[in-house]
N, C-alpha and C positions, 0 to 999 in steps of 0.2 A: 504493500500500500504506500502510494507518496505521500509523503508529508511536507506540505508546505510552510514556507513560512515568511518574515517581513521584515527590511531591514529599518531599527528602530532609533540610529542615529540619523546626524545629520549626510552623512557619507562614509560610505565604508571600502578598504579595498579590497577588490576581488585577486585574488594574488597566484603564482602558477603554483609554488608548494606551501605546503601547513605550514609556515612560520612567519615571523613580520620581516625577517630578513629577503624575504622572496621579491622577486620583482611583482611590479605589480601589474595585469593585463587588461585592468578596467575599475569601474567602480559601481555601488549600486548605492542609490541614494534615498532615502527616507520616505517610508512607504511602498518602496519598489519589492516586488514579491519574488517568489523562487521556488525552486525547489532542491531539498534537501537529498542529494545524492549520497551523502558519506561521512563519516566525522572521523576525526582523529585530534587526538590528543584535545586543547581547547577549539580547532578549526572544523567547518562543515566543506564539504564538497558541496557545491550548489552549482543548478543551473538556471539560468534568470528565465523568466515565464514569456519576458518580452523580446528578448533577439536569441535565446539560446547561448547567452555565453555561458560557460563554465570556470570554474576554478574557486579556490579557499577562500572564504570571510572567518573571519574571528567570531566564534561562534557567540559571543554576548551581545553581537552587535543585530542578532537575529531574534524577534521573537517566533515563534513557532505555534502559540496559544491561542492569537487572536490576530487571523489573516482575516483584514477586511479587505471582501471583494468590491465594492464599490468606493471609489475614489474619484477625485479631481485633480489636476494639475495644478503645482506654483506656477504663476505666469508670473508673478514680483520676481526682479535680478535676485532680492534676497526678502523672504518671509521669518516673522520672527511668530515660534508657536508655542504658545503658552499651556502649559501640561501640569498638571497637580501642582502647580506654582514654581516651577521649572520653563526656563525659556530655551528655545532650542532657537539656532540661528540655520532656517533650509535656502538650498538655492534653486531656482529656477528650474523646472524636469522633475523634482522632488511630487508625492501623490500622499494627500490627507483626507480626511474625510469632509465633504461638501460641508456640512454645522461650522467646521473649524476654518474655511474659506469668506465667512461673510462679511470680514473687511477688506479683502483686496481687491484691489480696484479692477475694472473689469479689461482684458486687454483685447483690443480689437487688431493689435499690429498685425502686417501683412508678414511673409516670412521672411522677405528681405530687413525691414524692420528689425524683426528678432534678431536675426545675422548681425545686424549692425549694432544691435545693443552689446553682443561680445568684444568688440574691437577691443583691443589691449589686453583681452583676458590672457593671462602669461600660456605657453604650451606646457604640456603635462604629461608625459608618455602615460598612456591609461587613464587618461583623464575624462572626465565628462559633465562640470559643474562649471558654474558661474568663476570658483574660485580658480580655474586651472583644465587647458583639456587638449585632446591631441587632434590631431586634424578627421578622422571618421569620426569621435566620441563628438567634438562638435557639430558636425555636420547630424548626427543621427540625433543630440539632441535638440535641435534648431526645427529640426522636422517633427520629431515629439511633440513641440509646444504649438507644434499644428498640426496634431492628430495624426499627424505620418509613420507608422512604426519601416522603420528602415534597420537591416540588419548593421549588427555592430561595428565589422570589418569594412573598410573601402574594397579590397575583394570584391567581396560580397555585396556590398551597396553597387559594385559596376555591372551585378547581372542583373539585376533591374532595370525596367525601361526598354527604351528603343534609341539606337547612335544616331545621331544627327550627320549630313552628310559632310558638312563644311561648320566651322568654328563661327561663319558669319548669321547662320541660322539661328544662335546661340538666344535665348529669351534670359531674363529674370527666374531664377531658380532654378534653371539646369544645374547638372551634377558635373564638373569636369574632373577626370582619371588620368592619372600621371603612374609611369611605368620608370622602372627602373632600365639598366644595362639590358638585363635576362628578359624583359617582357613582363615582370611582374606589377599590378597594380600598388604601388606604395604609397597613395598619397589620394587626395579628394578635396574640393572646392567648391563653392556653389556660385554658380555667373551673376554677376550684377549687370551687365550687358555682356553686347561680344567680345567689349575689348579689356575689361574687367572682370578680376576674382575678388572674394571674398575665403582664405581660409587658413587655418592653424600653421605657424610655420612662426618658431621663437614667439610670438604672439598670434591673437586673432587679428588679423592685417588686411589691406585692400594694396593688391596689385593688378600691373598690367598682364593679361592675355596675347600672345598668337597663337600661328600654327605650330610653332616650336615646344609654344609651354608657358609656363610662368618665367617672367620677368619680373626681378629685384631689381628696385631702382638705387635704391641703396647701396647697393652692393652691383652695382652694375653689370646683370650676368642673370641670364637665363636659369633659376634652379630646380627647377622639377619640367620634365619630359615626358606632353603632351598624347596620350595613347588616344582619347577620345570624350564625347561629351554627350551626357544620355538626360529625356526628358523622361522622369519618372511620373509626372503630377498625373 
């Protein structure tokens, strides 16, 4: 029988072995749900309900007693939740129960918008909060906070959709996919136009676009190598 259960800080990490010394391969954030594959020593083996990823949380950071199924989205950069006179500080992509939602204001922003509300958030390898996130964990939860569930990996977010045939096609909210040397997808953006990205790299940043890739103007130099650009919506 699975046993569920729900993570009850405000971010936790998902890690690849039971210990805090592990690298970390993502994060599941407050109210986010799972499922309990495995425990060892204080850590569970979990697979998250919403994109399937897996690996180790620290098992206190799990309640397992009281998964609630119905929830709402933080759309506030950061909510403060006030719990048996306890404040917990969530961030954006975080899920509480609708009662505990009735002072945040309502957000109507487009997805671009939300994209733009990250700018400067620092990179985070595994990252996926307001505080910190790597270039898929922002891009998948930019689309959360518009009802988009997108898998966790750019990989995996590039089989989604349909490729565009030319970069000049390119709308507001398309996905662009950058490959490595070997052909693999290493990297994801979301188009602000054709000739502009939105995405994780040292920070959440806006650069120029070609057919080449991303251009750093900063740094004068093409750095990530343009495989293709898919409309998921």
């Amino acid at each position: 029988m699975e046993q569920f259960a729900q993570c009850v800080v405000s971010v936790s990490p998902i890690r690849r072995f039971p210990n805090h010394q592990s690298e970390m391969v993502s994060q599941i954030l407050f109210g986010e749900s799972c499922i309990v594959l495995n425990k060892e020593n204080d850590f569970c083996k979990i697979k998250m309900q919403s994109d399937n990823t897996e690996g180790w949380v620290f098992g206190p950071h799990l309640d397992c007693t009281n998964v609630q199924k119905t929830k709402s989205l933080v759309e506030d950069k950061f909510f403060l939740l006030n719990t048996d006179g306890c404040s917990t500080i969530l961030s954006m992509g975080s899920e509480i129960s609708e009662e505990k939602l009735c002072h945040q204001q309502e957000n109507e922003k487009s997805l671009l918008e939300i994209a733009q509300s990250f700018l400067g958030v620092p990179f985070l390898q595994g990252g996926r909060t307001f505080m910190g996130c790597d270039a898929d964990g922002f891009v998948q939860l930019v689309f959360k906070l518009k009802e988009m569930k997108l898998p966790r990996w750019a990989k995996e977010q590039s089989e989604l959709g349909n490729v565009l045939d030319f970069l000049g096609e390119s709308e507001s909210g398309d996905l662009a996919f950058f490959e490595d040397n070997n052909g693999d997808i290493i990297h994801v953006g979301i188009m602000l136009n054709n000739h502009q990205i939105i995405h994780s790299y040292d920070t959440v940043r806006i650069d120029g676009i070609d057919n080449s890739g991303i251009y750093n103007a900063q740094l004068k130099k093409h750095t990530h190598q343009l495989r293709f650009v898919k409309r998921i919506k």
